[in-house]
C-alpha positions as CSV (number, residue, x, y, z in Angstrom):
1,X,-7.4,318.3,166.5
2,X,-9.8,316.4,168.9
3,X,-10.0,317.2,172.4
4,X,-11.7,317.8,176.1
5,X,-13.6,320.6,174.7
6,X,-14.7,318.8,171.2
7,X,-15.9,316.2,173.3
8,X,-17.2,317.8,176.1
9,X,-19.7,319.6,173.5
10,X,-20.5,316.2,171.6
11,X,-21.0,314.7,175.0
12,X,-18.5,311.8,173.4
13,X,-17.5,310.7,177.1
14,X,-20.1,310.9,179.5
15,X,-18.6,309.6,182.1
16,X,-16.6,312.8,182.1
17,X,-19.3,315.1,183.8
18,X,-19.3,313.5,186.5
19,X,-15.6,312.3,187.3
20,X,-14.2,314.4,190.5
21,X,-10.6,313.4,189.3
22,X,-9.3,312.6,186.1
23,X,-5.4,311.6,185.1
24,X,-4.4,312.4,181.8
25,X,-0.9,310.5,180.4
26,X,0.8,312.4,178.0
27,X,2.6,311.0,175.9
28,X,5.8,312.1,173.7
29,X,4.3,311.5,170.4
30,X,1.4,314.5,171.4
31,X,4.0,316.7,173.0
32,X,7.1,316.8,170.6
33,X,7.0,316.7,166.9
34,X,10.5,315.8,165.5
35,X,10.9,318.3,163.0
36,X,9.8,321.7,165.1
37,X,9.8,320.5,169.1
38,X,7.2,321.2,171.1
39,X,3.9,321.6,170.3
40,X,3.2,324.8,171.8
41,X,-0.5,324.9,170.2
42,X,-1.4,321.4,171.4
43,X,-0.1,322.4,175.1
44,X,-2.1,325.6,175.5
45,X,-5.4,324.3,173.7
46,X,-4.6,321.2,176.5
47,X,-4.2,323.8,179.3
48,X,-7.7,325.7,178.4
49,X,-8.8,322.2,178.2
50,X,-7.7,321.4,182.1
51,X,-9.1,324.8,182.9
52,X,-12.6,324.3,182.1
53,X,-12.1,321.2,184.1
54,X,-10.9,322.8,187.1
55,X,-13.6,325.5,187.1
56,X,-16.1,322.3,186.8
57,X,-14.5,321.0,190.2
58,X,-12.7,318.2,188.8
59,X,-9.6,317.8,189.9
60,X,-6.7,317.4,186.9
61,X,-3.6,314.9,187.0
62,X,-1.6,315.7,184.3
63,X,1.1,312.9,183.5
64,X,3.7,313.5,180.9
65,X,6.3,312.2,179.3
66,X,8.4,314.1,176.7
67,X,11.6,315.1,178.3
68,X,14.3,312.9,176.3
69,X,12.0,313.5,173.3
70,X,12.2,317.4,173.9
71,X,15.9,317.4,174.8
72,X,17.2,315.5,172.3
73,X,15.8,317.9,169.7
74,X,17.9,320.6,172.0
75,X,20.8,318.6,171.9
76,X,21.2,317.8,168.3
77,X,21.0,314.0,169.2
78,X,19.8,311.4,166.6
79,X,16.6,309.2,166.6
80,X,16.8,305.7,167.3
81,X,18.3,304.3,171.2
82,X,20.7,306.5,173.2
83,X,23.5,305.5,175.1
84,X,22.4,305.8,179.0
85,X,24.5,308.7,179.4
86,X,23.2,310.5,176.0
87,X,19.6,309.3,177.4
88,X,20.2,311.4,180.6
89,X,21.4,314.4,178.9
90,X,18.5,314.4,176.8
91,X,16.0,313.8,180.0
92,X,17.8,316.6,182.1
93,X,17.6,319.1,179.7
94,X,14.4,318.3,177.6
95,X,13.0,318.6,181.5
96,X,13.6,322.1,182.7
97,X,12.2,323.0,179.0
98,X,9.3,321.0,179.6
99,X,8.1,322.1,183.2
100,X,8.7,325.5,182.0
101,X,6.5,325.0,179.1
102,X,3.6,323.6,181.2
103,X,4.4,326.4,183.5
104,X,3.4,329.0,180.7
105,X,0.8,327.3,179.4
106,X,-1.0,326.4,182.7
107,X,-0.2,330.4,184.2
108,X,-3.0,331.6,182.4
109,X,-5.5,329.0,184.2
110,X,-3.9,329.4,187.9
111,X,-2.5,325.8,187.4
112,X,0.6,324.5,189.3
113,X,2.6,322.3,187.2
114,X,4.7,319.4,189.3
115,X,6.7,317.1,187.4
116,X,8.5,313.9,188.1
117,X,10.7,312.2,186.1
């Protein structure tokens, strides 16, 4: 799995060294996986990654989506489009789950997650 730390040792992105801020969309498909929910591995290797950042003085957005994904896994709900009410349920519960999986995997580092839908 490639990330901040594989490329800040190759030097792959440059430009990184010297960014004061850098915002970082996450999407579903790197969060959730269908079959087992949410990658828990991926999340703390990302929060060790936003870590090194910090104590670098760069100052970490982290943008996420994931919350119907996550929820509907919770909920039992099938793949494919969602009635708006389904969607909701999904989003409201997949949520709480989600922040308080960035809130375990970012404790460690002295992180503050904030999410918004």
């Amino acid at each position: 799995m490639a990330t901040l730390t594989a490329a800040r040792e190759t030097v792959a992105m440059p430009s990184l060294a010297t960014a004061r801020r850098l915002v970082v969309k996450i999407g579903s498909a790197l969060l959730v996986d269908r079959a087992t929910g949410l990658r828990g591995d991926w999340l703390r290797s990302l929060a060790a990654d936003v870590a090194h950042l910090r104590a670098r003085g760069t100052q970490v957005i982290l943008v996420s989506s994931g919350s119907i994904a996550l929820g509907r896994g919770v909920l039992g709900l099938p793949t494919g489009g969602l009635p708006l009410e389904q969607s909701q349920a999904a989003a409201a519960v997949g949520q709480i789950r989600l922040a308080r999986a960035y809130e375990e995997a970012l404790a460690p580092t002295a992180s503050s997650p904030a999410r918004s839908s």
